[in-house]
KEGU-705304 format. One line per 8 residues: number of its first residue (from 1); for each residue x, y, z of N, C-alpha, C. Coordinates in steps of 0.05 Angstrom, whole numbers, plus 5000, padded with zeros to 4 digits. Example, Ala and Ser with C-alpha at 12.3 -4.5 7.8 and 13.67 -1.06 7.14 Angstrom:
REM KEGU-705304
1 = 5264:4886:5156:5246:4910:5156:5264:4934:5156  5257:4955:5142:5273:4979:5143:5258:5001:5157 .
//
This chain:
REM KEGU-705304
1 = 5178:5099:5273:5165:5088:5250:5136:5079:5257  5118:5082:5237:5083:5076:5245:5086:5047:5226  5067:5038:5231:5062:5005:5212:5028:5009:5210  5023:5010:5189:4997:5007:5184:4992:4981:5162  4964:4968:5167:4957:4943:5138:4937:4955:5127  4932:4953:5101:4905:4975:5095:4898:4943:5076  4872:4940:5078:4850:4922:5055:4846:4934:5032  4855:4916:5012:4857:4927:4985:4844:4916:4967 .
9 = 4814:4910:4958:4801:4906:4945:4812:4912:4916  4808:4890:4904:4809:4882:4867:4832:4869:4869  4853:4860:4881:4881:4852:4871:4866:4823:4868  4876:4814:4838:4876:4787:4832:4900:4774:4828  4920:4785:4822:4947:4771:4811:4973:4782:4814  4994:4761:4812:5014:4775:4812:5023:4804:4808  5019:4819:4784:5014:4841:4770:5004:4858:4795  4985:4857:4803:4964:4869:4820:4983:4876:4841 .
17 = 4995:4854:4856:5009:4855:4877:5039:4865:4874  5045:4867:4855:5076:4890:4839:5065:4913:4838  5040:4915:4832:5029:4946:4825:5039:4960:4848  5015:4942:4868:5013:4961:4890:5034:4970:4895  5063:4952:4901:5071:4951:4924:5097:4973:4911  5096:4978:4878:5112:4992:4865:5098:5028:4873  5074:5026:4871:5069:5048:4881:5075:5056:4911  5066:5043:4921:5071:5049:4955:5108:5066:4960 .
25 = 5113:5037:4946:5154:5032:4952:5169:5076:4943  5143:5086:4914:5162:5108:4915:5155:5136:4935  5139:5127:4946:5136:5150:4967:5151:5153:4990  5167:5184:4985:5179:5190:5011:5179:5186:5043  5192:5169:5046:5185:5167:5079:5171:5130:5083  5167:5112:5060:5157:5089:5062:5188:5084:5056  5183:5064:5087:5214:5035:5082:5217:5012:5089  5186:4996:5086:5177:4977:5077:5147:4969:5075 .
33 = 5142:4952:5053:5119:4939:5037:5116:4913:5036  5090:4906:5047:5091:4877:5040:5058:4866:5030  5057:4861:5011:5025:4860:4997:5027:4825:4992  5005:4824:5006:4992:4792:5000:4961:4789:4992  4970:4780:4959:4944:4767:4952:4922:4768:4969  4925:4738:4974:4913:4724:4990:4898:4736:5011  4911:4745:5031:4892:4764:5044:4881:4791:5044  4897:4801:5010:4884:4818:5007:4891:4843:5021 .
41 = 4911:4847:5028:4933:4869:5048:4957:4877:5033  4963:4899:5047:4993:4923:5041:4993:4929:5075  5009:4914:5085:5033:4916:5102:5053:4938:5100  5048:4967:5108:5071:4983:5104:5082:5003:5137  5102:4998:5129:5117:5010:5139:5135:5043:5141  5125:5063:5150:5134:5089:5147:5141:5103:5169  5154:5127:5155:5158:5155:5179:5140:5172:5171  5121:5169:5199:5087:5189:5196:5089:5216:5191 .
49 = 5123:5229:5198:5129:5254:5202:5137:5265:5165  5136:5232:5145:5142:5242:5121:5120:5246:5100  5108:5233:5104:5080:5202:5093:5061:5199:5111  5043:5206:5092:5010:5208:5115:4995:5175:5105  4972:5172:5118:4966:5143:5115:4946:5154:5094  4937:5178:5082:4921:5182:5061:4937:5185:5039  4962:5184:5037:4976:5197:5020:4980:5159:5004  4983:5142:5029:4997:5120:5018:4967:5112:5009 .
57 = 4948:5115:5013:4917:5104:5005:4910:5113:4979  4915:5140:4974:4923:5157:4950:4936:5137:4930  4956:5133:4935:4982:5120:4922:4967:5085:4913  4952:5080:4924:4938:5051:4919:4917:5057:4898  4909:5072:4909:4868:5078:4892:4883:5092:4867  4905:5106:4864:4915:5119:4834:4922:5086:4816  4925:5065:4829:4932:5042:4812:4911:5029:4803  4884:5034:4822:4862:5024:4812:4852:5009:4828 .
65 = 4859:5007:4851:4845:4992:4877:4835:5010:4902  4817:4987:4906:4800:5001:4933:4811:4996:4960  4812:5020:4980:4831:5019:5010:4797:5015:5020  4800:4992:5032:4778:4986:5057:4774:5008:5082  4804:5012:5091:4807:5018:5111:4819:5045:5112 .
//
């Protein structure tokens, strides 16, 4: 399993932080998410061999936020 945190510019609110973490959650090969406000992070957890880290960055910026990283 790879663990990557990616910076996610615009999340203001609850909402924001369901978004993300609803997008991330349906991609093949992600099996676990963890998005905090506050610092402004998606904590995920995957199999690199299913799920690329552009694919899950993809999966963020289609909700309407910006990957820092």
């Amino acid at each position: 399993m790879a663990q990557k945190v990616f910076d996610v510019e615009g999340m203001s609110c609850s909402h924001c932080v369901k978004a993300v973490t609803a997008a991330v959650e349906k991609l093949d090969g992600v099996t676990a998410v963890k998005v905090e406000l506050e610092k402004k992070t998606a904590a995920v957890e995957f199999d690199a061999a299913r799920v690329s880290e552009a694919a899950i960055r993809a999966a963020i910026e289609d909700e309407g936020y910006d990957v820092k990283n």
